[in-house]
N, CA, C and O atoms as a GROMACS GRO file, in nm:
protein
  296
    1UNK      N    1   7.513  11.127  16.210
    1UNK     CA    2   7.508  10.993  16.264
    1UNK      C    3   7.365  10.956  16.306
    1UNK      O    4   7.319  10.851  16.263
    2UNK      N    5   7.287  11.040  16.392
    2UNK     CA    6   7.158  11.013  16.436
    2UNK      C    7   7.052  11.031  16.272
    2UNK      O    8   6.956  10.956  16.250
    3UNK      N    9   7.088  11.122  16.191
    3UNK     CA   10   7.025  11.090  16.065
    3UNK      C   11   7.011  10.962  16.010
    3UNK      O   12   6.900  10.925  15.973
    4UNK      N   13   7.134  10.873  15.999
    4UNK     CA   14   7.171  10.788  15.943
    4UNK      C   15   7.029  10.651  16.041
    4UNK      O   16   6.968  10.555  15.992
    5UNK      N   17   7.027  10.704  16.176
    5UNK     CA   18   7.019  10.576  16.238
    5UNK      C   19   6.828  10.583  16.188
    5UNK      O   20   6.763  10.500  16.124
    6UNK      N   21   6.791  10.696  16.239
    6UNK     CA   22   6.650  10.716  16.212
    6UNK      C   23   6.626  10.684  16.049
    6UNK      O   24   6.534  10.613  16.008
    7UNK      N   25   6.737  10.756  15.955
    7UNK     CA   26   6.642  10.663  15.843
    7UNK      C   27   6.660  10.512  15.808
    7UNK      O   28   6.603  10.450  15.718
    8UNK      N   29   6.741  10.471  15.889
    8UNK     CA   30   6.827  10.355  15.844
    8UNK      C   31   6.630  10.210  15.961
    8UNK      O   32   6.591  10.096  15.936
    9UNK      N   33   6.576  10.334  16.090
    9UNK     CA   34   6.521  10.270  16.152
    9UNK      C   35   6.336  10.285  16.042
    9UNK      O   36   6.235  10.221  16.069
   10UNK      N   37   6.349  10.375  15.938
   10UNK     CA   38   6.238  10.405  15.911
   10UNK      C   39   6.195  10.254  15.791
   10UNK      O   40   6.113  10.162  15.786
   11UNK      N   41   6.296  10.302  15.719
   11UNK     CA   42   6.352  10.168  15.601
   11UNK      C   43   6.339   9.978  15.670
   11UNK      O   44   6.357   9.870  15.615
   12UNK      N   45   6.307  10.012  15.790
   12UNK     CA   46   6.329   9.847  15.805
   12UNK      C   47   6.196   9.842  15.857
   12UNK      O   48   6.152   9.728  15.873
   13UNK      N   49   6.103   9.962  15.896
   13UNK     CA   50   5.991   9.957  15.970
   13UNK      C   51   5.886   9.966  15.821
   13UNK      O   52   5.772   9.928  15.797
   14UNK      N   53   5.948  10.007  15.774
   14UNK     CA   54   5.824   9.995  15.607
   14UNK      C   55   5.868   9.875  15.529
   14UNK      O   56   5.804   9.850  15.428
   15UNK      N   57   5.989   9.780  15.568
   15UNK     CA   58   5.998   9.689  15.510
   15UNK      C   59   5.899   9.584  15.593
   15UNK      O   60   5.810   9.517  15.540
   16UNK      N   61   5.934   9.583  15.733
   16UNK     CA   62   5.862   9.480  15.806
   16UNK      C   63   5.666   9.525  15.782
   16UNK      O   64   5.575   9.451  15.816
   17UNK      N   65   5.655   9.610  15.741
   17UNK     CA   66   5.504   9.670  15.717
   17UNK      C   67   5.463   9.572  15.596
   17UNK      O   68   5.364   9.501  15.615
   18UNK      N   69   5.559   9.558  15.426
   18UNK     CA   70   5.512   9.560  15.364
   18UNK      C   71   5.514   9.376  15.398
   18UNK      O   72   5.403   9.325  15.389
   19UNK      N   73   5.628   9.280  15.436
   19UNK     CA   74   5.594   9.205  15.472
   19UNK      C   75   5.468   9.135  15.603
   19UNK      O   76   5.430   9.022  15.634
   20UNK      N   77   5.450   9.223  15.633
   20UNK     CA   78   5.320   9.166  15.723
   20UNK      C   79   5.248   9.178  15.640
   20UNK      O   80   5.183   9.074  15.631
   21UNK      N   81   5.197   9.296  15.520
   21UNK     CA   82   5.039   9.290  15.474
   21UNK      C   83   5.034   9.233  15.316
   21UNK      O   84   4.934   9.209  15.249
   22UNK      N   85   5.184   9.218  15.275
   22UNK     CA   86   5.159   9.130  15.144
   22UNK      C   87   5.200   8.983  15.160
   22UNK      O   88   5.134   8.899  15.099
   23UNK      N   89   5.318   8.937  15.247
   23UNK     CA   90   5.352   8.782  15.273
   23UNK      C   91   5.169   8.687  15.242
   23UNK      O   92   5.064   8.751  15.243
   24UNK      N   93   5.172   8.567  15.223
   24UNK     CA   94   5.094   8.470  15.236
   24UNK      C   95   5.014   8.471  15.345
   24UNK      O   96   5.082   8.523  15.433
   25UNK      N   97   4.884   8.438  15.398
   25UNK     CA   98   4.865   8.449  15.514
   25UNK      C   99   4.946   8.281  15.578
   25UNK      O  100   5.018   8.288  15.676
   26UNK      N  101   4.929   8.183  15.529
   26UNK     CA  102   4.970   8.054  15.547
   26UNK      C  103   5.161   8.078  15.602
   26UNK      O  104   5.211   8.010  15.691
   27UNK      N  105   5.216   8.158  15.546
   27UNK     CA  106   5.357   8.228  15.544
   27UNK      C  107   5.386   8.305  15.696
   27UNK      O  108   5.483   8.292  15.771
   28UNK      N  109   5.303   8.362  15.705
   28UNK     CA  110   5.255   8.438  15.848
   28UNK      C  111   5.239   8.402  16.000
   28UNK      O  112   5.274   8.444  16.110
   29UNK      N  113   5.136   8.264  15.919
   29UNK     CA  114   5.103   8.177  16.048
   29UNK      C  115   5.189   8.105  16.066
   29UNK      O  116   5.192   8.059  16.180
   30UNK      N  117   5.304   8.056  15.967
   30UNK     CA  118   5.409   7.973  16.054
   30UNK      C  119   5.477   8.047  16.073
   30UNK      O  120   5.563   7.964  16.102
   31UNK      N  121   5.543   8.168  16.090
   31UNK     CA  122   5.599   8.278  16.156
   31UNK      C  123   5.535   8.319  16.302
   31UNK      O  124   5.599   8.381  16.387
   32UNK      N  125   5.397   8.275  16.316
   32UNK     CA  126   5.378   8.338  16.470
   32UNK      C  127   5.356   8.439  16.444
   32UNK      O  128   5.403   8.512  16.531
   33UNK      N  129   5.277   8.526  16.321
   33UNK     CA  130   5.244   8.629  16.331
   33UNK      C  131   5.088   8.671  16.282
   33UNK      O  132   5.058   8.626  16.171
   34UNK      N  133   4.994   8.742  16.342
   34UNK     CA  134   4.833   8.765  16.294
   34UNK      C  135   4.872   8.830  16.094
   34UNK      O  136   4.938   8.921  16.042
   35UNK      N  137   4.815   8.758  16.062
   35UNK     CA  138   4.794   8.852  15.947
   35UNK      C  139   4.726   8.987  15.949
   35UNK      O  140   4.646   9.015  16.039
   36UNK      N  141   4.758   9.076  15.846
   36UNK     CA  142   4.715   9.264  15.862
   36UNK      C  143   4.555   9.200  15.827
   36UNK      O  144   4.536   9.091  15.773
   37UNK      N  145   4.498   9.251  15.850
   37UNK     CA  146   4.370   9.272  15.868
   37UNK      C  147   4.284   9.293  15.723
   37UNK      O  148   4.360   9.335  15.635
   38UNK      N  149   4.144   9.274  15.676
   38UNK     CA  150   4.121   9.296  15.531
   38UNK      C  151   4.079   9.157  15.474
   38UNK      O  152   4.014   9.085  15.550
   39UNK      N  153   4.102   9.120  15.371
   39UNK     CA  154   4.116   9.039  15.242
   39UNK      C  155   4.250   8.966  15.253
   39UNK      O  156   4.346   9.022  15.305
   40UNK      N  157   4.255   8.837  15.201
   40UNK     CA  158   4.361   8.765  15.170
   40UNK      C  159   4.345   8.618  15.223
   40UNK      O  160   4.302   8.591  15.336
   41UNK      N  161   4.382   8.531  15.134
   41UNK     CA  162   4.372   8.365  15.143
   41UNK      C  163   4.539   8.372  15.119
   41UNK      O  164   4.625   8.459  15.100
   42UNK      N  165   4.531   8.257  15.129
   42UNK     CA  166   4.695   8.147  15.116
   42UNK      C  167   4.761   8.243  15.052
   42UNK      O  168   4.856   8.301  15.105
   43UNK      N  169   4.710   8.277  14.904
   43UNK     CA  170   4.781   8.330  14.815
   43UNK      C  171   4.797   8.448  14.799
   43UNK      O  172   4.850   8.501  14.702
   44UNK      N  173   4.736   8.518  14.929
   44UNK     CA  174   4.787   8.689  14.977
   44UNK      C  175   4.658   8.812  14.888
   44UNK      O  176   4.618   8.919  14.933
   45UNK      N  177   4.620   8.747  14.753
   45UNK     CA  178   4.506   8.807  14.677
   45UNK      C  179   4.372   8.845  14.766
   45UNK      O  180   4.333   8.772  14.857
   46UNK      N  181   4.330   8.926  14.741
   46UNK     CA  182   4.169   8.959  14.784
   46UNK      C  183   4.109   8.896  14.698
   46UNK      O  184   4.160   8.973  14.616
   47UNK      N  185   4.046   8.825  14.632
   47UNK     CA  186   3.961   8.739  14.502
   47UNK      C  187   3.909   8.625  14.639
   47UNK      O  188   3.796   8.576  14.648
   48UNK      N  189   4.025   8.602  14.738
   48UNK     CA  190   3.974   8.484  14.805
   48UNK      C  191   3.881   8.466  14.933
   48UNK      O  192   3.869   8.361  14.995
   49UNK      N  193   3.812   8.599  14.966
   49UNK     CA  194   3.734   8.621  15.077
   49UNK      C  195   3.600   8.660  15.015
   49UNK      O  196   3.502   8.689  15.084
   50UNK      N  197   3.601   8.661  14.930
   50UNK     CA  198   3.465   8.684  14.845
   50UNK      C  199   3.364   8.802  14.821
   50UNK      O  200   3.263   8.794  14.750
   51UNK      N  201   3.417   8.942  14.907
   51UNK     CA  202   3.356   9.068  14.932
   51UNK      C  203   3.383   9.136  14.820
   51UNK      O  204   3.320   9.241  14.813
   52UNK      N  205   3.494   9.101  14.676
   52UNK     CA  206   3.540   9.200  14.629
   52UNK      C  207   3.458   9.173  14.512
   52UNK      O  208   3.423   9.275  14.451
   53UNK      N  209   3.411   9.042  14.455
   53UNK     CA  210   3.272   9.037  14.372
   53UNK      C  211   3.136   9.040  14.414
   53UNK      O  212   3.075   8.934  14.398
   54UNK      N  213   3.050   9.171  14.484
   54UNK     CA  214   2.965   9.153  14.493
   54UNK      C  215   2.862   9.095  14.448
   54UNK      O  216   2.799   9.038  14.537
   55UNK      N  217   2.804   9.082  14.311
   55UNK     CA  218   2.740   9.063  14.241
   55UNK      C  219   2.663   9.163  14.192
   55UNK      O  220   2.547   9.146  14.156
   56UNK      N  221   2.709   9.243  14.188
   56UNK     CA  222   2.642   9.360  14.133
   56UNK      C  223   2.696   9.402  13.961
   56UNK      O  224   2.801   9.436  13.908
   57UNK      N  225   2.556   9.377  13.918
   57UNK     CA  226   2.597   9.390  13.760
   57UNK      C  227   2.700   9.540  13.734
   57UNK      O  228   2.679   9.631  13.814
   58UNK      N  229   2.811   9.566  13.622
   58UNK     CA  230   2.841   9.658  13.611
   58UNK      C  231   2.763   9.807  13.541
   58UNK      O  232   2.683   9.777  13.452
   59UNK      N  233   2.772   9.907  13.559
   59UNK     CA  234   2.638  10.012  13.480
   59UNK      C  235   2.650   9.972  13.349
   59UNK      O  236   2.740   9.902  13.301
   60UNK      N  237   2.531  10.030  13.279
   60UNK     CA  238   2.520  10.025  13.104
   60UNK      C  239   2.589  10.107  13.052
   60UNK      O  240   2.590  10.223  13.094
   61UNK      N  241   2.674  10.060  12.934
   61UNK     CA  242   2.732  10.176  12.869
   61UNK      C  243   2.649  10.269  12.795
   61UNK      O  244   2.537  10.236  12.758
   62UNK      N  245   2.695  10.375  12.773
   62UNK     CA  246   2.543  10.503  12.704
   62UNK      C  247   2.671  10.561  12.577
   62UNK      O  248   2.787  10.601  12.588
   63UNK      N  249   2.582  10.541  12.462
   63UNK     CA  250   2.675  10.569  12.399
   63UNK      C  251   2.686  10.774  12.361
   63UNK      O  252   2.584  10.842  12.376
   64UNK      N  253   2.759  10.809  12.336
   64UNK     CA  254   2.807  10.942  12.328
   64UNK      C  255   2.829  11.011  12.180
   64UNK      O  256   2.912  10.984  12.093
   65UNK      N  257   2.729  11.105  12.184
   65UNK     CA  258   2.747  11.147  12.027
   65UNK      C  259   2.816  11.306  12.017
   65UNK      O  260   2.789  11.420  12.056
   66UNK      N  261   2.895  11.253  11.957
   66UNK     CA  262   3.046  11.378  11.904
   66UNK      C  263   2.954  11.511  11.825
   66UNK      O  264   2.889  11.484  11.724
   67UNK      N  265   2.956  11.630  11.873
   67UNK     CA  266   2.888  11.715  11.787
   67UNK      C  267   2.996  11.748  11.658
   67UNK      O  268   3.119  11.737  11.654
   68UNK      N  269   2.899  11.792  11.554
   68UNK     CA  270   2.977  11.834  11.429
   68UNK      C  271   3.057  11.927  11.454
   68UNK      O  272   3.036  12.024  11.527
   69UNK      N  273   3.177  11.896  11.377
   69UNK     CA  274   3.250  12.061  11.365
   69UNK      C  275   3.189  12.185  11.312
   69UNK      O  276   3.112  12.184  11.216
   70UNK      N  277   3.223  12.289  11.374
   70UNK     CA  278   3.185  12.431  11.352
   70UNK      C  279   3.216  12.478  11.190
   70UNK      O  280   3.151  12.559  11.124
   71UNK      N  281   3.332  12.405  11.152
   71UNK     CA  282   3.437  12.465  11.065
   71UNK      C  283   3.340  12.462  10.918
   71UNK      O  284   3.270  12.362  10.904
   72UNK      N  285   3.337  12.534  10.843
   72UNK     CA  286   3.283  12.564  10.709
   72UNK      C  287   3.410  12.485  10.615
   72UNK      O  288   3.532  12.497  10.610
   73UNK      N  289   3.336  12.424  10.563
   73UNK     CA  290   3.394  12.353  10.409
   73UNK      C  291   3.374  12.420  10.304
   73UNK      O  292   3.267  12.471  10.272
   74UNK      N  293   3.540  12.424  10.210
   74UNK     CA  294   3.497  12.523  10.096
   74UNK      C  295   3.514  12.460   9.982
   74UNK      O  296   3.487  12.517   9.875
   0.00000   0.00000   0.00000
């Protein structure tokens, strides 16, 4: 019975988790609740706080040369 209650209390505490840090923040605030902390506009995405495109070019690709096979051709 006390099994039941603790997982039954774990399951609603990782549900209310995932709704605080993925809901809308706009969703949140008319709930009366701070949004989780981080990244996120209206639409819950990180794209909308602007830290996640630095501007930093991506590295150069280098291209990679395959050595020959060992194997003798007959």
């Amino acid at each position: 019975m006390a099994q039941n209650l603790v997982v039954g209390l774990i399951v609603i505490a990782a549900a209310l988790y995932v709704g605080w840090r993925y809901l809308p923040k706009g969703w949140l605030q008319r709930l009366g609740v701070k949004p989780a902390p981080g990244c996120g506009g209206d639409d819950g995405g990180c794209s909308s706080c602007g830290s996640c495109g630095s501007g930093q070019q991506p590295p150069e690709e280098k291209t990679v040369a395959m050595p020959r096979s060992r194997q003798q051709s007959n």
